[in-house]
PLY file of the C-alpha trace (Angstrom):
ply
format ascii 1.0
element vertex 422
property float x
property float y
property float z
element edge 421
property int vertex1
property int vertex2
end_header
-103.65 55.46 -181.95
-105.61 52.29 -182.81
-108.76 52.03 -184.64
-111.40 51.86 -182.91
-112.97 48.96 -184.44
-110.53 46.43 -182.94
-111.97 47.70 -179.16
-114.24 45.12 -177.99
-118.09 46.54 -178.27
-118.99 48.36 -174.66
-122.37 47.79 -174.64
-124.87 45.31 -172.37
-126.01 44.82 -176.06
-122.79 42.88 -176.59
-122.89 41.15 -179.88
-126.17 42.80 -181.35
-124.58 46.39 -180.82
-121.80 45.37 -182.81
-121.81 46.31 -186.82
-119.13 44.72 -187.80
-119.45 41.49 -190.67
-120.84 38.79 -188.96
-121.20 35.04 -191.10
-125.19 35.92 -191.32
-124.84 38.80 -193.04
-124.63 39.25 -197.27
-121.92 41.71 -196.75
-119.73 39.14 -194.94
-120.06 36.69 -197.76
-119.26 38.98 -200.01
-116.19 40.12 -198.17
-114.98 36.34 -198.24
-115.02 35.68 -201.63
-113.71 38.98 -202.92
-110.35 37.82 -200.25
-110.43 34.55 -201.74
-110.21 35.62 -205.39
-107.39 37.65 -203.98
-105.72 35.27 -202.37
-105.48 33.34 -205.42
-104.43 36.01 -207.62
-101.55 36.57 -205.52
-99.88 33.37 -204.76
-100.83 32.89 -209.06
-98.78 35.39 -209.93
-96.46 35.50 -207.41
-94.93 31.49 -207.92
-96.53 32.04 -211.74
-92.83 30.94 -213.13
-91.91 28.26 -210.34
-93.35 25.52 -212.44
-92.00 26.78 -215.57
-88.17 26.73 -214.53
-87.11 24.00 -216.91
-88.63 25.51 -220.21
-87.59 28.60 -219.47
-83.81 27.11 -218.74
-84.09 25.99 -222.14
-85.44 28.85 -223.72
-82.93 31.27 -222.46
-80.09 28.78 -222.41
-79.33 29.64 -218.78
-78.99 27.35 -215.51
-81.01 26.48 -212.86
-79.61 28.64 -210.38
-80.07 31.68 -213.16
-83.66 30.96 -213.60
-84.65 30.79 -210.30
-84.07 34.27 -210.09
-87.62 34.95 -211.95
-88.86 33.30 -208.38
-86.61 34.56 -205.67
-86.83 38.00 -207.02
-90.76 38.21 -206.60
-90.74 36.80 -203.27
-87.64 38.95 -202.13
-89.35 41.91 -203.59
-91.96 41.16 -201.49
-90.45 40.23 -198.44
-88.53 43.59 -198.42
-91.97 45.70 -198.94
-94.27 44.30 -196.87
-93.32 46.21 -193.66
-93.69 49.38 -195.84
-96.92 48.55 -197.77
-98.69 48.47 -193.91
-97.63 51.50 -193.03
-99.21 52.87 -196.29
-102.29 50.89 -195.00
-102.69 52.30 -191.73
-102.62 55.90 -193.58
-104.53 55.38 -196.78
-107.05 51.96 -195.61
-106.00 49.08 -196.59
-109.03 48.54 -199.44
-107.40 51.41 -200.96
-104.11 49.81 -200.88
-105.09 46.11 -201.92
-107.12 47.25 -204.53
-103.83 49.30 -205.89
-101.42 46.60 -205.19
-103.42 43.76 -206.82
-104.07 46.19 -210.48
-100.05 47.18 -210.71
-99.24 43.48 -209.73
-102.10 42.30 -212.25
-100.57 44.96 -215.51
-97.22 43.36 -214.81
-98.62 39.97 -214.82
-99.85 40.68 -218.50
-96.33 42.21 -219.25
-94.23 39.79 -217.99
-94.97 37.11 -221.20
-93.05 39.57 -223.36
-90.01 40.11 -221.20
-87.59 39.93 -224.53
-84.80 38.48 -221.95
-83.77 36.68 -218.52
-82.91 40.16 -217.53
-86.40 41.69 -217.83
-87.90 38.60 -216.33
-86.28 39.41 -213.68
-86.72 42.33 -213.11
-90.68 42.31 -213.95
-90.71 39.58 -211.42
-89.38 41.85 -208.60
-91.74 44.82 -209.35
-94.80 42.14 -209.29
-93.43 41.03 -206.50
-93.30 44.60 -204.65
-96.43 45.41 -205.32
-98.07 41.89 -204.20
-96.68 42.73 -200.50
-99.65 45.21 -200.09
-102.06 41.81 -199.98
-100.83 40.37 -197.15
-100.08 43.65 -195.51
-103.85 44.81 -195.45
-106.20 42.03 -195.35
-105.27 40.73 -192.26
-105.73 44.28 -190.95
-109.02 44.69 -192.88
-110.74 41.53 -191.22
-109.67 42.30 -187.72
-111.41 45.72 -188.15
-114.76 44.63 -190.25
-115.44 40.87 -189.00
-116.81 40.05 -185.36
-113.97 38.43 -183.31
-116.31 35.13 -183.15
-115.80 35.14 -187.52
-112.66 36.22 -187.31
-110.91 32.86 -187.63
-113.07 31.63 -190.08
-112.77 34.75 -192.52
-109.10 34.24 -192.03
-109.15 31.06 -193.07
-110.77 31.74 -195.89
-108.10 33.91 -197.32
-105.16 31.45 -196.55
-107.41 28.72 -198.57
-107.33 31.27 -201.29
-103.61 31.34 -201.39
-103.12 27.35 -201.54
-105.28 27.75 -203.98
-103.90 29.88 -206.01
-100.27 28.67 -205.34
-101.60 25.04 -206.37
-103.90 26.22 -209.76
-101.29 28.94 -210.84
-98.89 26.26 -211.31
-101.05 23.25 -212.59
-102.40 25.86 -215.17
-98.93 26.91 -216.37
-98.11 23.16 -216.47
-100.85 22.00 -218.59
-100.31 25.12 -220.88
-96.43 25.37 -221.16
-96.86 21.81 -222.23
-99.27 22.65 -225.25
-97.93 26.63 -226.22
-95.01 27.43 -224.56
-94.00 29.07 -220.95
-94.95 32.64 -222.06
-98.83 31.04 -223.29
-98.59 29.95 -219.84
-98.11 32.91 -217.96
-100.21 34.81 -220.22
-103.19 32.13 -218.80
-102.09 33.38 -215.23
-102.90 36.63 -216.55
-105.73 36.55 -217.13
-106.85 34.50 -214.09
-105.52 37.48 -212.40
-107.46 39.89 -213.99
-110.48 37.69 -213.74
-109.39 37.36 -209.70
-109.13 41.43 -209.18
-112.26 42.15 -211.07
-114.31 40.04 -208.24
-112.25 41.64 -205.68
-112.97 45.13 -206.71
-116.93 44.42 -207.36
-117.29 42.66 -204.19
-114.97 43.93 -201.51
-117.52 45.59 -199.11
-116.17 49.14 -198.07
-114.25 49.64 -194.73
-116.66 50.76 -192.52
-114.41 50.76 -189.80
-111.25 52.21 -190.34
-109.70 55.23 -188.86
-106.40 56.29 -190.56
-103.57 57.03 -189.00
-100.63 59.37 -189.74
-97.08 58.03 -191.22
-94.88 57.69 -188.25
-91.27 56.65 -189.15
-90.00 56.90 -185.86
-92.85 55.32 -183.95
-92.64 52.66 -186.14
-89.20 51.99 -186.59
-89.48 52.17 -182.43
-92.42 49.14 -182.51
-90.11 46.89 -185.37
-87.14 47.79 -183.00
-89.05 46.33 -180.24
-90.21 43.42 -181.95
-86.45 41.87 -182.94
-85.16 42.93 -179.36
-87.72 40.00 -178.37
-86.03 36.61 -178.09
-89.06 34.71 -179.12
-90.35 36.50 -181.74
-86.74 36.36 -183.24
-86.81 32.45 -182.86
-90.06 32.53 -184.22
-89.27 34.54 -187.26
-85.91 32.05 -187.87
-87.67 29.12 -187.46
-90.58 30.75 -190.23
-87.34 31.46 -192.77
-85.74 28.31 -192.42
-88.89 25.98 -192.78
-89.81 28.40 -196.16
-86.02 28.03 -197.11
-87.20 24.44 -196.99
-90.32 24.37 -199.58
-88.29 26.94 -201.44
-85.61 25.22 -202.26
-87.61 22.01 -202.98
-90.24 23.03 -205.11
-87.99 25.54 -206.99
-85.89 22.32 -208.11
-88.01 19.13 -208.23
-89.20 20.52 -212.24
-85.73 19.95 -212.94
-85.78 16.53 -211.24
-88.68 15.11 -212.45
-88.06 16.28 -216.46
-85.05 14.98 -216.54
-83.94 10.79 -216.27
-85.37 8.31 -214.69
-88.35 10.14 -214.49
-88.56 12.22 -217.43
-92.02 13.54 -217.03
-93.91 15.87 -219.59
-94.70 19.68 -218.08
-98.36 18.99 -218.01
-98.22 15.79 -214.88
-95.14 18.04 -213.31
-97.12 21.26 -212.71
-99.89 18.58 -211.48
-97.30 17.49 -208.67
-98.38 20.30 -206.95
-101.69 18.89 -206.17
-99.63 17.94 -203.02
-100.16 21.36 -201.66
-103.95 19.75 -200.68
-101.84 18.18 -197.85
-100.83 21.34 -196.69
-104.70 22.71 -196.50
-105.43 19.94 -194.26
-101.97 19.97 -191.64
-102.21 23.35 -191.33
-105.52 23.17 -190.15
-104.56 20.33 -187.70
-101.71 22.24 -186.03
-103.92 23.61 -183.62
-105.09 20.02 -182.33
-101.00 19.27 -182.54
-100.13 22.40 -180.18
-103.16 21.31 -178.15
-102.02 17.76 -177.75
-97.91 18.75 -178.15
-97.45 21.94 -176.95
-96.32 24.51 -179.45
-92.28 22.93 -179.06
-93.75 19.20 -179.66
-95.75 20.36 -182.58
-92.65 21.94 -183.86
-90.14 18.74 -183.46
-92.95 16.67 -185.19
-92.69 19.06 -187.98
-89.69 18.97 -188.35
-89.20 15.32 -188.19
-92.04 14.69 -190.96
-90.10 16.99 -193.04
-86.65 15.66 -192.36
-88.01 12.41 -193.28
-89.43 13.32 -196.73
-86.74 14.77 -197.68
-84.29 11.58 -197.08
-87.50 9.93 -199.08
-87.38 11.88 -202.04
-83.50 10.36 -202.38
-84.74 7.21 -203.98
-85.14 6.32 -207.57
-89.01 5.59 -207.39
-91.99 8.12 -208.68
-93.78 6.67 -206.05
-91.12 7.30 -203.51
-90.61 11.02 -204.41
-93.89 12.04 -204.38
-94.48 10.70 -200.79
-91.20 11.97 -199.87
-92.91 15.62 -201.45
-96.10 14.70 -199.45
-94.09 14.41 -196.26
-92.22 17.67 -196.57
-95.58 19.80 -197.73
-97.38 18.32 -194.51
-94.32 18.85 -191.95
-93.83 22.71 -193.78
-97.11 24.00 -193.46
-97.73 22.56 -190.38
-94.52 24.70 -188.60
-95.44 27.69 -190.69
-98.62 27.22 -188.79
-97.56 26.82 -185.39
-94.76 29.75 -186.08
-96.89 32.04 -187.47
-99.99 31.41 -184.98
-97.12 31.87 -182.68
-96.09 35.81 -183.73
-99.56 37.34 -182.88
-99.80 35.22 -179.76
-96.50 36.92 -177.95
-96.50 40.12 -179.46
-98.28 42.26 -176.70
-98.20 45.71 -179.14
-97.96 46.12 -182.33
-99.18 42.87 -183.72
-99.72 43.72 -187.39
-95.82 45.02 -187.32
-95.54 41.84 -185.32
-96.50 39.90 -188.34
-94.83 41.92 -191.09
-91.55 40.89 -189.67
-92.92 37.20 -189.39
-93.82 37.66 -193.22
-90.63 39.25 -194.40
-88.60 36.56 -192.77
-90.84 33.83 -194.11
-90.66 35.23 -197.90
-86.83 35.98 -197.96
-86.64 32.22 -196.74
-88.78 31.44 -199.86
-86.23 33.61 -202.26
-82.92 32.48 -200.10
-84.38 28.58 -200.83
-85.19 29.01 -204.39
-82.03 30.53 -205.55
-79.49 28.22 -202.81
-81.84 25.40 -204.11
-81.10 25.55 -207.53
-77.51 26.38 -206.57
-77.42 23.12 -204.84
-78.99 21.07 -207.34
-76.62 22.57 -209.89
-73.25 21.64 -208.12
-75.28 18.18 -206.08
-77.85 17.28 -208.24
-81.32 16.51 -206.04
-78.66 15.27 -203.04
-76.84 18.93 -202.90
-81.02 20.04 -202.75
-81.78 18.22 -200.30
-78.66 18.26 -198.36
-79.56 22.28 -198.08
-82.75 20.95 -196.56
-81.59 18.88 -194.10
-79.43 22.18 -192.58
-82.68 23.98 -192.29
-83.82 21.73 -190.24
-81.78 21.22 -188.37
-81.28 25.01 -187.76
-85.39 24.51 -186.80
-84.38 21.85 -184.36
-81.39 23.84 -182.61
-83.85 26.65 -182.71
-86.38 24.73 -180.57
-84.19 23.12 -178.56
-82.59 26.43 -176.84
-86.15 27.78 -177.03
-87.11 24.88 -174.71
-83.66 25.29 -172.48
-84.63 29.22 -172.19
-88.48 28.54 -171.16
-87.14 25.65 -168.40
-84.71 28.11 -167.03
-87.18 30.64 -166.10
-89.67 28.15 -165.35
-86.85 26.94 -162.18
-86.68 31.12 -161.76
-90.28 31.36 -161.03
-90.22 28.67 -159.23
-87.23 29.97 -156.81
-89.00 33.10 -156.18
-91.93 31.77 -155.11
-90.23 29.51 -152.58
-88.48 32.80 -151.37
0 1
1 2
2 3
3 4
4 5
5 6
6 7
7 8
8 9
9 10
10 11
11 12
12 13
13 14
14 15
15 16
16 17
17 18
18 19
19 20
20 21
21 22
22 23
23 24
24 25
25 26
26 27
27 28
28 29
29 30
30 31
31 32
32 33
33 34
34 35
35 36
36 37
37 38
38 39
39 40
40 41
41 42
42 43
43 44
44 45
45 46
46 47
47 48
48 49
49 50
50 51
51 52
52 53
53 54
54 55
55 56
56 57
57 58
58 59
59 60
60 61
61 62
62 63
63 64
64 65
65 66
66 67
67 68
68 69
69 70
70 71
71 72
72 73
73 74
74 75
75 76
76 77
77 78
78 79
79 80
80 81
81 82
82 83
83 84
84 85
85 86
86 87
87 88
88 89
89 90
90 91
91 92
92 93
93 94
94 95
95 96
96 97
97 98
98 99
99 100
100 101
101 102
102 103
103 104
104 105
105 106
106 107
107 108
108 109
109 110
110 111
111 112
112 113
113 114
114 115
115 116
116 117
117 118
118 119
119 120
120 121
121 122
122 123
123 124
124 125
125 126
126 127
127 128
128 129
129 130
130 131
131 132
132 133
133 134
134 135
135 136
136 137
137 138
138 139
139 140
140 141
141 142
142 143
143 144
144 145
145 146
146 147
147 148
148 149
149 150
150 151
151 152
152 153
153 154
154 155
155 156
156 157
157 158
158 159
159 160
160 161
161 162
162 163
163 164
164 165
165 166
166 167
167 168
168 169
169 170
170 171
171 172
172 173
173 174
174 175
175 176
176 177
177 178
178 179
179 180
180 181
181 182
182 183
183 184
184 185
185 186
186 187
187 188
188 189
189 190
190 191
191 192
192 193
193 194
194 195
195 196
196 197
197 198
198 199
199 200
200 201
201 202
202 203
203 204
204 205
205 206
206 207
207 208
208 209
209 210
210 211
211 212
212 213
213 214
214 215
215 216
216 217
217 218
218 219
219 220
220 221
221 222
222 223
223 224
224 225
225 226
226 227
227 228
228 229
229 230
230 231
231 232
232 233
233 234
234 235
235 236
236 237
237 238
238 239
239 240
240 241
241 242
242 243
243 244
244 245
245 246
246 247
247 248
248 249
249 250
250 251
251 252
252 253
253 254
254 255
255 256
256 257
257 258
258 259
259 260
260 261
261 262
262 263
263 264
264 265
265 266
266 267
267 268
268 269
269 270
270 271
271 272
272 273
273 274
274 275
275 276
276 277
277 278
278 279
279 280
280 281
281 282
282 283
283 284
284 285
285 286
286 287
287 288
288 289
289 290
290 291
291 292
292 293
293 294
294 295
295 296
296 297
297 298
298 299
299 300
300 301
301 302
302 303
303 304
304 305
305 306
306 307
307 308
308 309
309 310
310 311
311 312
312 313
313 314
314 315
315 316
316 317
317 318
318 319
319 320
320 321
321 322
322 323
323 324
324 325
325 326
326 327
327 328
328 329
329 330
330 331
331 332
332 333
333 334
334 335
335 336
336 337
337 338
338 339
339 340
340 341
341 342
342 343
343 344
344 345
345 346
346 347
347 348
348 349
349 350
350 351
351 352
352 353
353 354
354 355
355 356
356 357
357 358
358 359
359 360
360 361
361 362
362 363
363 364
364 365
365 366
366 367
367 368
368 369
369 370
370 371
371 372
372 373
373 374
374 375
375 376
376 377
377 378
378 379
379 380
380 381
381 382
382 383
383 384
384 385
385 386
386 387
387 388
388 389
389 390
390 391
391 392
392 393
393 394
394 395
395 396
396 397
397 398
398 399
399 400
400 401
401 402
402 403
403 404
404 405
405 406
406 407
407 408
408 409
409 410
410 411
411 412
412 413
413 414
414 415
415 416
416 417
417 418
418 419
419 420
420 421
């Protein structure tokens, strides 16, 4: 049974009648910023060791396909719980389970600069990981129910911004600090943001007002995932999410390696700065909607894909200058198909959309783990050309993807035309 908040307010009263959060109100500000610090608590921790992949290489006097591992395992741990962690939302609330996810994520966070091997990285990583997946699980449940439909989008927003965020700060602050005392100072700093991050969640996270818990149904909703990948579309949809994160994965997994290492030989501070590029990202994913307006959801997908196919042939050459366009390129083209994917799931599901977007979710994170650890594999075996080979087959998987997807949609477009006639 669904809550009741996300029915549509029955009264003549219309908006007026309606209690939920609305952009006026304290309450709704408050509810922003607590899912912004949590939004960059989690995307902190969960690519805290991305940036730190060459000095921890050298510290454990393992490859780059081994230490990858500290970053696929988070976001495959992940991947695999979040269909899980919103089932536990829909019984429990979901404040109750973001507020539990974010502390056990946070206590590992502090743990994980003592890991006393590669093997307990690891393995710290994937627990982290696991119990990050209640995040995205729950907030996008918790806005729908306590924001006014008019806010919704903007509250939304508001959260994602809080990932790049943390995504882009986690890893300049790791840089900066690796560079002065060591990897494990670093993600001892990450820490402590985190703590920081979960304290202002806690204190200002308004309480659900509008929930109404429901009971743990296996077999309803293994019936609603079944559903969802019998659906053509949403399948495409959740391939094309994978692929493009097996993409940024796999790139910024390896380009530390790259850029420490000849002709560029950068220090660890200016290399976790590189990902000041993730600024791009804020602003194409926030254009995609004019792009499906003006495209079409397929067009906006080919451009994508072409922007991203194109900095990754780029980021071949020998120049700084070169390589960080080329990186520019591929962070505008990704983000803008994870939009236009994503925005896609909730917009063909009819039932079940926040299962809907689990699956999208789980796809798009094992992407980010399959990337990370075939990246470094790659770039092991290729150098930066086996990396971005790997790329290039993504996309094109994205592009054969889109192109049957547009066969498909003109076949029963000549079907519904032919009935008519008749």
């Amino acid at each position: 049974m669904p809550p009741a908040s996300t029915k549509a307010p029955a009264t003549a009263a219309g908006a007026d009648s309606d209690h939920r959060l609305a952009p006026s109100s304290p309450g709704y500000r408050r509810m922003s910023f607590a899912l912004f610090a949590a939004g960059v608590a989690t995307f902190a921790l969960l690519y805290s060791t991305q940036a730190l992949l060459p000095a921890v290489s050298a510290d454990f006097g393992v490859s780059a396909s081994a230490a990858s591992w500290t970053v696929s395992a988070a976001t495959g741990a992940l991947a695999l719980c979040v269909l899980p962690m919103s089932a536990l939302s829909e019984r429990y609330g979901r404040r109750t389970v973001m507020t539990a996810s974010l502390a056990v994520a946070v206590v590992v966070g502090l743990l994980v600069p003592f890991a006393p091997s590669l093997e307990w990285l690891v393995a710290l990583r994937a627990v982290q990981g696991a119990a990050l997946a209640g995040l995205p699980a729950s907030a996008m449940a918790y806005l729908a129910e306590e924001v006014r439909p008019k806010a919704l989008v903007a509250a939304i927003g508001l959260f994602v911004a809080g990932n790049s965020i943390g995504g882009m700060s986690g890893r300049i602050v790791t840089g900066w600090v690796a560079q002065l005392w060591g990897w494990r100072a670093a993600l001892a700093a990450v820490g402590l943001m985190a703590v920081v991050c979960a304290l202002v969640f806690r204190a200002m996270l308004p309480k659900a007002r509008h929930f109404t818990p429901g009971s743990l149904n296996p077999r309803a909703l293994a019936k609603t995932v079944h559903g969802h990948l019998a659906d053509p579309l949403l399948l495409r949809l959740y391939a094309i999410g994978a692929l493009f994160m097996t993409v940024f994965g796999a790139v910024y997994t390896v380009i530390g390696y790259r850029l420490v290492e000849a002709p560029f030989s950068l220090p660890q501070g200016i290399v976790g700065s590189i990902f000041l590029v993730y600024l791009v990202g804020t602003v194409s994913s926030a254009a995609a909607g004019k792009l499906v307006a003006r495209l079409g959801r397929r067009g906006a997908l080919y451009l994508a894909v072409t922007t991203t196919a194109g900095g990754l042939l780029l980021s071949l050459a020998q120049s700084l200058a070169a390589v960080l366009l080329g990186l520019v390129l591929i962070t505008a083209g990704f983000f803008a198909g994870h939009a236009v994917a994503s925005s896609s799931v909730s917009r063909t599901a009819k039932t079940g959309r926040a299962q809907a977007s689990a699956l999208y979710q789980s796809a798009y994170y094992l992407g980010s783990s399959a990337g990370g650890t075939l990246g470094a594999v790659a770039f092991h075996s290729g150098g930066w050309a086996g990396t971005v080979l790997l790329g290039l087959l993504a996309v094109l998987g994205v592009v054969s993807i889109t192109l049957y997807g547009t066969r498909v949609a003109r076949a029963e477009h000549r079907l519904v035309l032919a009935a008519a006639r008749h």
